[in-house]
mmCIF file of the N, C-alpha and C atoms, coordinates in Angstrom:
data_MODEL
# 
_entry.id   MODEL 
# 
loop_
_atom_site.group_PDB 
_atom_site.id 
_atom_site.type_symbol 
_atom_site.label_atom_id 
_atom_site.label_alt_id 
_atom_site.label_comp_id 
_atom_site.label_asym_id 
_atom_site.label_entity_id 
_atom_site.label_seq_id 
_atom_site.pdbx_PDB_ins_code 
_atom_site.Cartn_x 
_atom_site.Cartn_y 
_atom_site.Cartn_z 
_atom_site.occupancy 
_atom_site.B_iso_or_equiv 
_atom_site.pdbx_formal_charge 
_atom_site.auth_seq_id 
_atom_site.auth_comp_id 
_atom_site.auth_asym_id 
_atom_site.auth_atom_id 
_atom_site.pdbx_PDB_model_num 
ATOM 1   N N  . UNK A 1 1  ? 22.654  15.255 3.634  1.00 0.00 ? 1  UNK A N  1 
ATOM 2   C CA . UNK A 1 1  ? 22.051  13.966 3.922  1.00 0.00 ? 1  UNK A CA 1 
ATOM 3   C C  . UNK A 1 1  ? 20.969  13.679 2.871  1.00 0.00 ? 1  UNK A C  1 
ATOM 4   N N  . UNK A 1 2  ? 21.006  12.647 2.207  1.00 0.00 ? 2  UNK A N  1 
ATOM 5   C CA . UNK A 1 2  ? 19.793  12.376 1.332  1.00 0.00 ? 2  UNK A CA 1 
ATOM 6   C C  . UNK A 1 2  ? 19.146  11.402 1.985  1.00 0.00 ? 2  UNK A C  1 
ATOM 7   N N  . UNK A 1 3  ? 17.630  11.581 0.983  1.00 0.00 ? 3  UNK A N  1 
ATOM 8   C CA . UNK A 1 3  ? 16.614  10.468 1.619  1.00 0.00 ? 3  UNK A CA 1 
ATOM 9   C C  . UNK A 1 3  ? 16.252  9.043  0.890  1.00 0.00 ? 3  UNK A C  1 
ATOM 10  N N  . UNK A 1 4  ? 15.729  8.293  1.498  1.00 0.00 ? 4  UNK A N  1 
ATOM 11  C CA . UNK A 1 4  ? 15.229  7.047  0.200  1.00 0.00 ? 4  UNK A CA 1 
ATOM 12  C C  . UNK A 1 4  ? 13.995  7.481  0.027  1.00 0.00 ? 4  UNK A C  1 
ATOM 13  N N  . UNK A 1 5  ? 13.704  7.503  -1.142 1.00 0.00 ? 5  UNK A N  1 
ATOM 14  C CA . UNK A 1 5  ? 12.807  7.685  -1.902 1.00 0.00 ? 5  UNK A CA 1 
ATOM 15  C C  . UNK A 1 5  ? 12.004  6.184  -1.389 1.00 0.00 ? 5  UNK A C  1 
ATOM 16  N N  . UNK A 1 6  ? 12.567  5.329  -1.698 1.00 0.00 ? 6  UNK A N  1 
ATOM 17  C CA . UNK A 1 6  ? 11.784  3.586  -1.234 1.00 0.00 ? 6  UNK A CA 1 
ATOM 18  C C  . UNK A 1 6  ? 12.311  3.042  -0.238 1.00 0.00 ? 6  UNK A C  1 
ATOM 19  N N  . UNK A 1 7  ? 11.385  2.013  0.226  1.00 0.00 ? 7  UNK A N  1 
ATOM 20  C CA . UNK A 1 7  ? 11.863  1.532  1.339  1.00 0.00 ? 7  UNK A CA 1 
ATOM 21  C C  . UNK A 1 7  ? 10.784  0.550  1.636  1.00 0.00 ? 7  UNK A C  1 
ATOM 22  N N  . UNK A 1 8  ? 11.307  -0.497 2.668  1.00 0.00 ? 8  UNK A N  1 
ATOM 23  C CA . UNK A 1 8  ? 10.600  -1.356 2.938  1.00 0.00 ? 8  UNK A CA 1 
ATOM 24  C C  . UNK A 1 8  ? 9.895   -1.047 4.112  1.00 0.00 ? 8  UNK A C  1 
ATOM 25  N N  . UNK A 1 9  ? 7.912   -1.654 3.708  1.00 0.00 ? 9  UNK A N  1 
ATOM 26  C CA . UNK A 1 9  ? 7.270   -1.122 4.478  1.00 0.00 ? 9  UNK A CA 1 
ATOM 27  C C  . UNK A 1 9  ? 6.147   -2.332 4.991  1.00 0.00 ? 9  UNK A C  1 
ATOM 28  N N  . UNK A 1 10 ? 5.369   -1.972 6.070  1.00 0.00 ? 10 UNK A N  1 
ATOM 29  C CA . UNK A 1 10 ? 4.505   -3.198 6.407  1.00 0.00 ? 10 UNK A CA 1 
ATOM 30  C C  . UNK A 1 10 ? 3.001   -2.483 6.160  1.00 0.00 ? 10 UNK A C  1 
ATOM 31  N N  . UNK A 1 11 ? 2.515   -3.123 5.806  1.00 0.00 ? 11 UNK A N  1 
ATOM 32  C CA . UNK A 1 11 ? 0.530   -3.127 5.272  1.00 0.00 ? 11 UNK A CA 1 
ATOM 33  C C  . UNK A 1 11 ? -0.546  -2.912 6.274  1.00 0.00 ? 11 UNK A C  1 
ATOM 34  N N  . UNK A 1 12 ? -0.956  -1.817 6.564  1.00 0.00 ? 12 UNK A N  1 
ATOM 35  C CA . UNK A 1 12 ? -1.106  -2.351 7.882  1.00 0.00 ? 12 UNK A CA 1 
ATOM 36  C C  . UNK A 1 12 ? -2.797  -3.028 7.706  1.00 0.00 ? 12 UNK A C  1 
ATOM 37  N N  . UNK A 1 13 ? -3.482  -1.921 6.775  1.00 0.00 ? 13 UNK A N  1 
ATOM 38  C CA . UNK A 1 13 ? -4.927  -2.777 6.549  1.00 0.00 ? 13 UNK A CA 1 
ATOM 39  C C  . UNK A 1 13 ? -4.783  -2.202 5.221  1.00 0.00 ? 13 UNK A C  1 
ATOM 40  N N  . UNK A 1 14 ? -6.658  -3.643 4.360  1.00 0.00 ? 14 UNK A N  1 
ATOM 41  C CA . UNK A 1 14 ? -6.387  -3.188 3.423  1.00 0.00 ? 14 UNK A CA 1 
ATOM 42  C C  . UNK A 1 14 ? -7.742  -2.918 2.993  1.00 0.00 ? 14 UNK A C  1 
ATOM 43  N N  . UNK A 1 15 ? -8.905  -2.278 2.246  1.00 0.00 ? 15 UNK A N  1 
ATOM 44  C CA . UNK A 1 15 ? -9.974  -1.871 2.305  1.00 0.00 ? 15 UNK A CA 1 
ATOM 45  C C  . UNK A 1 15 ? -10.560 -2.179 0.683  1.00 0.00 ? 15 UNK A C  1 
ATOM 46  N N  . UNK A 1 16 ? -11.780 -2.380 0.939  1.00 0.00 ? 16 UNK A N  1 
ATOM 47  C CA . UNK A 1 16 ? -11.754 -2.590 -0.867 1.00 0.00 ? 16 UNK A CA 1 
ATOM 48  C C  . UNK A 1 16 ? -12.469 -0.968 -1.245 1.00 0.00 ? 16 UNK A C  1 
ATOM 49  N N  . UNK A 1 17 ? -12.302 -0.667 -2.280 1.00 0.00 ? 17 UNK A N  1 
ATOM 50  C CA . UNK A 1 17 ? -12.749 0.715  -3.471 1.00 0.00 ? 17 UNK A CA 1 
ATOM 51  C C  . UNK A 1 17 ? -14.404 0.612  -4.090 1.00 0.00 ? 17 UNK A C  1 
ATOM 52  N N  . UNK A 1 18 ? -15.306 1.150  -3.291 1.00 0.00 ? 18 UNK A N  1 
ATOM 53  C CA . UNK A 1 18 ? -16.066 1.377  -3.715 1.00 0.00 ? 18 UNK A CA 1 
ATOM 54  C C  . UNK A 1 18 ? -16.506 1.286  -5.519 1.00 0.00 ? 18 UNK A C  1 
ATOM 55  N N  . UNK A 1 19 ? -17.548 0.690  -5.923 1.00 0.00 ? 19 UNK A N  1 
ATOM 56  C CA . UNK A 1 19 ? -17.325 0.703  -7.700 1.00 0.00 ? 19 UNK A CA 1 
ATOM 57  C C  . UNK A 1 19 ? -16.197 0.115  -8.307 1.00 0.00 ? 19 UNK A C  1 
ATOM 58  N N  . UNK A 1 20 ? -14.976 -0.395 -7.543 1.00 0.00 ? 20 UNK A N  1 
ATOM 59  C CA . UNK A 1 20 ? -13.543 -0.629 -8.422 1.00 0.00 ? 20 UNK A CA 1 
ATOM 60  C C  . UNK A 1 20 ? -13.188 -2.203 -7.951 1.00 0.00 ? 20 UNK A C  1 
ATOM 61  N N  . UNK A 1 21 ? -13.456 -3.014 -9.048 1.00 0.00 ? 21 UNK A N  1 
ATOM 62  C CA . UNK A 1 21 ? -13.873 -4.394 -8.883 1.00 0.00 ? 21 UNK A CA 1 
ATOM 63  C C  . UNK A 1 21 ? -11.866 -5.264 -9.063 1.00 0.00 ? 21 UNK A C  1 
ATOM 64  N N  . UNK A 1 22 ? -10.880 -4.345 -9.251 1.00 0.00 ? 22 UNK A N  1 
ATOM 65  C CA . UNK A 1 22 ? -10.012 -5.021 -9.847 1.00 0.00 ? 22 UNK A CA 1 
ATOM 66  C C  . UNK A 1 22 ? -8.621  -4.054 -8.926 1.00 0.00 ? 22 UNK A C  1 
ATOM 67  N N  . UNK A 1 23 ? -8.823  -3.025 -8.241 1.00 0.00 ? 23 UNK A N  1 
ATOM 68  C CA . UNK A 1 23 ? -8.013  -2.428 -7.217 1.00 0.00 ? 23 UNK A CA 1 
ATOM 69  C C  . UNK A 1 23 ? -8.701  -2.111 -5.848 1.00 0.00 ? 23 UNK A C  1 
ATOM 70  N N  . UNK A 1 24 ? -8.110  -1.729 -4.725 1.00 0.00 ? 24 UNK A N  1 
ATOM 71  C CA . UNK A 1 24 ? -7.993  -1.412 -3.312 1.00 0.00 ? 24 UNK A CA 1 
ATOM 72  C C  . UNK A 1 24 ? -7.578  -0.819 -2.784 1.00 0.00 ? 24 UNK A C  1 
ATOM 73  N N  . UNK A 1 25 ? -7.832  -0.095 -1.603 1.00 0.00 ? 25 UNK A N  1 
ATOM 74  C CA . UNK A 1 25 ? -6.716  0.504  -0.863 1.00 0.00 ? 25 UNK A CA 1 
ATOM 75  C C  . UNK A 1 25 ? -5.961  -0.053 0.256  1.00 0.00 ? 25 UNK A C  1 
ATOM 76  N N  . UNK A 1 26 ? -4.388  0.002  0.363  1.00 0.00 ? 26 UNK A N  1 
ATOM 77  C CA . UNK A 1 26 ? -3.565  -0.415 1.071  1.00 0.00 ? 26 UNK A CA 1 
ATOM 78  C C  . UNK A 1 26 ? -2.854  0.600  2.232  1.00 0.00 ? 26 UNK A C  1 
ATOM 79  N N  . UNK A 1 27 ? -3.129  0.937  3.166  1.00 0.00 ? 27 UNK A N  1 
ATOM 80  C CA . UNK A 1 27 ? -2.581  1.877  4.385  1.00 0.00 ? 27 UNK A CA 1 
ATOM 81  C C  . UNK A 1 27 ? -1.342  1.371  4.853  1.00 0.00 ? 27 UNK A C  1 
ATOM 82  N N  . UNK A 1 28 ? -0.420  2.485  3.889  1.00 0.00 ? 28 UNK A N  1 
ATOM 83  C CA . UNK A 1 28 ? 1.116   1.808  4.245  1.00 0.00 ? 28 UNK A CA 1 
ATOM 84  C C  . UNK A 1 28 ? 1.661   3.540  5.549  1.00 0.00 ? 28 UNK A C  1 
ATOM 85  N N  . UNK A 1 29 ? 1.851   3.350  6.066  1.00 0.00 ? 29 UNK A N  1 
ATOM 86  C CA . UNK A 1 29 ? 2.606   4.790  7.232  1.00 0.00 ? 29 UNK A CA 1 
ATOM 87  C C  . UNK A 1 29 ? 1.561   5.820  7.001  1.00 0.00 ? 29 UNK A C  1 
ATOM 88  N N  . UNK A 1 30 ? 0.485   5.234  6.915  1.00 0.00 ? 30 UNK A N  1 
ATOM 89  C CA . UNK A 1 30 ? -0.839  6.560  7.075  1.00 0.00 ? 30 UNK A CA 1 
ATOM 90  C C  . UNK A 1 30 ? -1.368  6.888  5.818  1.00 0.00 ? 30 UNK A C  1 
ATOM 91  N N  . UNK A 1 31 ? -0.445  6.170  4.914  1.00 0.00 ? 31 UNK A N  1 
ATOM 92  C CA . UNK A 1 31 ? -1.262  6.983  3.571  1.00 0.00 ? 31 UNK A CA 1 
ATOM 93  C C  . UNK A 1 31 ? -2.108  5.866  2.859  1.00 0.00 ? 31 UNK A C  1 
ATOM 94  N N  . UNK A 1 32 ? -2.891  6.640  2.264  1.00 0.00 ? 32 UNK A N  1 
ATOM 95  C CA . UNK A 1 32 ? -3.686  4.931  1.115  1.00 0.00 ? 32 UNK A CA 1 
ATOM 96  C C  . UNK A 1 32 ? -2.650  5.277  -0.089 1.00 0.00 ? 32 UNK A C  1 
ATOM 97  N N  . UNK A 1 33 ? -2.778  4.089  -0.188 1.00 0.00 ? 33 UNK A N  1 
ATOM 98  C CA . UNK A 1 33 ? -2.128  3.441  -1.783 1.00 0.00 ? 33 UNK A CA 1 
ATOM 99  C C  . UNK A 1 33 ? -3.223  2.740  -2.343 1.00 0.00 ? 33 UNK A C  1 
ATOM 100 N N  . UNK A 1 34 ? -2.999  2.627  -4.073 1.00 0.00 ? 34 UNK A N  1 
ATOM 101 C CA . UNK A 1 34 ? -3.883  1.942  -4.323 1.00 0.00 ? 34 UNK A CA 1 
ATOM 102 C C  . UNK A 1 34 ? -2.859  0.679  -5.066 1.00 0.00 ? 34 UNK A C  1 
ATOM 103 N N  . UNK A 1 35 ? -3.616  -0.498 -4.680 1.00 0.00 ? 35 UNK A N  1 
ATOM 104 C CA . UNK A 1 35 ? -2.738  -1.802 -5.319 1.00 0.00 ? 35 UNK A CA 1 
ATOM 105 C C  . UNK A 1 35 ? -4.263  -2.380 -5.415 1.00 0.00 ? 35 UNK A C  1 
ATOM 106 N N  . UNK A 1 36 ? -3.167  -3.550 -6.686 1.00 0.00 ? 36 UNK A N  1 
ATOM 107 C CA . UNK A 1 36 ? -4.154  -4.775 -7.199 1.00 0.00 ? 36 UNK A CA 1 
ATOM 108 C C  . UNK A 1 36 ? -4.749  -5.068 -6.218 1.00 0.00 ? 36 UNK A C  1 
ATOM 109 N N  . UNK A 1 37 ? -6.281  -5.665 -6.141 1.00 0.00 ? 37 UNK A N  1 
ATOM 110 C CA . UNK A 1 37 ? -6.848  -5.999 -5.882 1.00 0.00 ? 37 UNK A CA 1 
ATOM 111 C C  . UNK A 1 37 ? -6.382  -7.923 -5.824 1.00 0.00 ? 37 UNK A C  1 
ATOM 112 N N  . UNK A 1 38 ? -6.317  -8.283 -4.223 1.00 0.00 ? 38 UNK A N  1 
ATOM 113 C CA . UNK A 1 38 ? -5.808  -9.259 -3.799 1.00 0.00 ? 38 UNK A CA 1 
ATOM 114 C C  . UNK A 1 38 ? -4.354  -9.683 -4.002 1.00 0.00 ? 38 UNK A C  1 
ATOM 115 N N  . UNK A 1 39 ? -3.801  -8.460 -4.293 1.00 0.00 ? 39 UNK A N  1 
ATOM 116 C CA . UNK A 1 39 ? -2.472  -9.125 -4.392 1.00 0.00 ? 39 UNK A CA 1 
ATOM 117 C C  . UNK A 1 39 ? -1.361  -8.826 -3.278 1.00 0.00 ? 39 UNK A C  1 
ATOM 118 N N  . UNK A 1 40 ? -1.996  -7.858 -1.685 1.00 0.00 ? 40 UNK A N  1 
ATOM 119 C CA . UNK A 1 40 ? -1.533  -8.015 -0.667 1.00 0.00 ? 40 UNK A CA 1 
ATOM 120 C C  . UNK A 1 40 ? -2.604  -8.503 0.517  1.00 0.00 ? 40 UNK A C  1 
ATOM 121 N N  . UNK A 1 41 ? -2.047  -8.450 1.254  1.00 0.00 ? 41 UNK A N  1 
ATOM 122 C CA . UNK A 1 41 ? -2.847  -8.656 3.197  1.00 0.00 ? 41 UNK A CA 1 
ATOM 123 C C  . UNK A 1 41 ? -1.927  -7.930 3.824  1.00 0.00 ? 41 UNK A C  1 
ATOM 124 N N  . UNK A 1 42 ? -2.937  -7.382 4.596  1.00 0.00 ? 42 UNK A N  1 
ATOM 125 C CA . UNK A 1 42 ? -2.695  -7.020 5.908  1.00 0.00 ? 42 UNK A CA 1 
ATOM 126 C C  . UNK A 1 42 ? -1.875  -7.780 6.642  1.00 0.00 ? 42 UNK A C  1 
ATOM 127 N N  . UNK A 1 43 ? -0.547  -6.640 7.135  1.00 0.00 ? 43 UNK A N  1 
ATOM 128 C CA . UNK A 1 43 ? 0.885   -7.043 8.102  1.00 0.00 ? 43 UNK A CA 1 
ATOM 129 C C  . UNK A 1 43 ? 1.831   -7.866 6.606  1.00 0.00 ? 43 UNK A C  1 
ATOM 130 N N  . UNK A 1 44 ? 1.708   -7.660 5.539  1.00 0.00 ? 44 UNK A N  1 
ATOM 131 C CA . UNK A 1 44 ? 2.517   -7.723 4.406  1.00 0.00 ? 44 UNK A CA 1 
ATOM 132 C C  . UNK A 1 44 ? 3.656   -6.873 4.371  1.00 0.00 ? 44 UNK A C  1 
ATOM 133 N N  . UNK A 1 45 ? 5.154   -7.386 4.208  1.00 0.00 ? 45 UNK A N  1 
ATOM 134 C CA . UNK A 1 45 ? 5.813   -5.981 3.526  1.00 0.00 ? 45 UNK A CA 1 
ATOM 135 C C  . UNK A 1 45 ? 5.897   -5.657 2.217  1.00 0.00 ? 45 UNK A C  1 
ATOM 136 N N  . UNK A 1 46 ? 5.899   -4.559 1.700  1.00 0.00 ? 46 UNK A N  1 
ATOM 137 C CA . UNK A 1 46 ? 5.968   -4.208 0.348  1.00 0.00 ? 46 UNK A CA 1 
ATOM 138 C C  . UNK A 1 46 ? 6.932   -3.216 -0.133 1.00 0.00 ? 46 UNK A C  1 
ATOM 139 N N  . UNK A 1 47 ? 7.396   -2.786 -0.698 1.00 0.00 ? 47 UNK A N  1 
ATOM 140 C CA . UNK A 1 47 ? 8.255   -2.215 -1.428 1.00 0.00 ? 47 UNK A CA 1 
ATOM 141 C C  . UNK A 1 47 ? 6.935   -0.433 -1.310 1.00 0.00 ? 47 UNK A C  1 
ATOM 142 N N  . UNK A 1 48 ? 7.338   0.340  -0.842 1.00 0.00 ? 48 UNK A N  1 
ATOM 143 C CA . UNK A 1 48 ? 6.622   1.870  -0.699 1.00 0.00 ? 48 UNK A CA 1 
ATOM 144 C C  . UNK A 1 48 ? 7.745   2.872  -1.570 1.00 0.00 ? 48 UNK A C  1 
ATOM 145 N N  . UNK A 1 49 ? 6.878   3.710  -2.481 1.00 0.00 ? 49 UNK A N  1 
ATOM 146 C CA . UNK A 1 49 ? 7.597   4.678  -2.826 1.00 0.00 ? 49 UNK A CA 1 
ATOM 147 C C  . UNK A 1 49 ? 6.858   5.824  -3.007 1.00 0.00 ? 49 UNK A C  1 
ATOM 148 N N  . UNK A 1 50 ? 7.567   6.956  -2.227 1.00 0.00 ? 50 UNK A N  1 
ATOM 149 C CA . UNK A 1 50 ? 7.324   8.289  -2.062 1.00 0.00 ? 50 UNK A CA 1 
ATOM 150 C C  . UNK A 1 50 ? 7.637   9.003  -2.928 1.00 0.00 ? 50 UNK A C  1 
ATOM 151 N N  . UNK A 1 51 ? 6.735   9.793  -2.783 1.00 0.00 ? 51 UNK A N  1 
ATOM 152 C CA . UNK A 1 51 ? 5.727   10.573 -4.038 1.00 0.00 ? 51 UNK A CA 1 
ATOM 153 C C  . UNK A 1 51 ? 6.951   11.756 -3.854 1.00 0.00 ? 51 UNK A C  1 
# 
């Protein structure tokens, strides 16, 4: 059985980065991600790929 590596996922919050005026963190299934700065919201889906 193989796995997806990607998959479609929902945002659940998104937090801004201390000192980091141009990225954020995004809590996609528990983990932070870091994405552009304003380029999602919260309850967004996005494209997630595992590490």
């Amino acid at each position: 059985m193989s796995r997806k590596l990607a998959s479609i996922q929902r945002i659940w919050k998104i937090e801004p980065i201390e000192g980091a005026d141009k990225i954020e963190l995004a809590y996609v299934l528990g983990w932070q991600c870091v994405v552009n700065k304003d380029q999602f919201n919260p309850m967004d889906l996005a494209v997630y790929f595992e590490i």
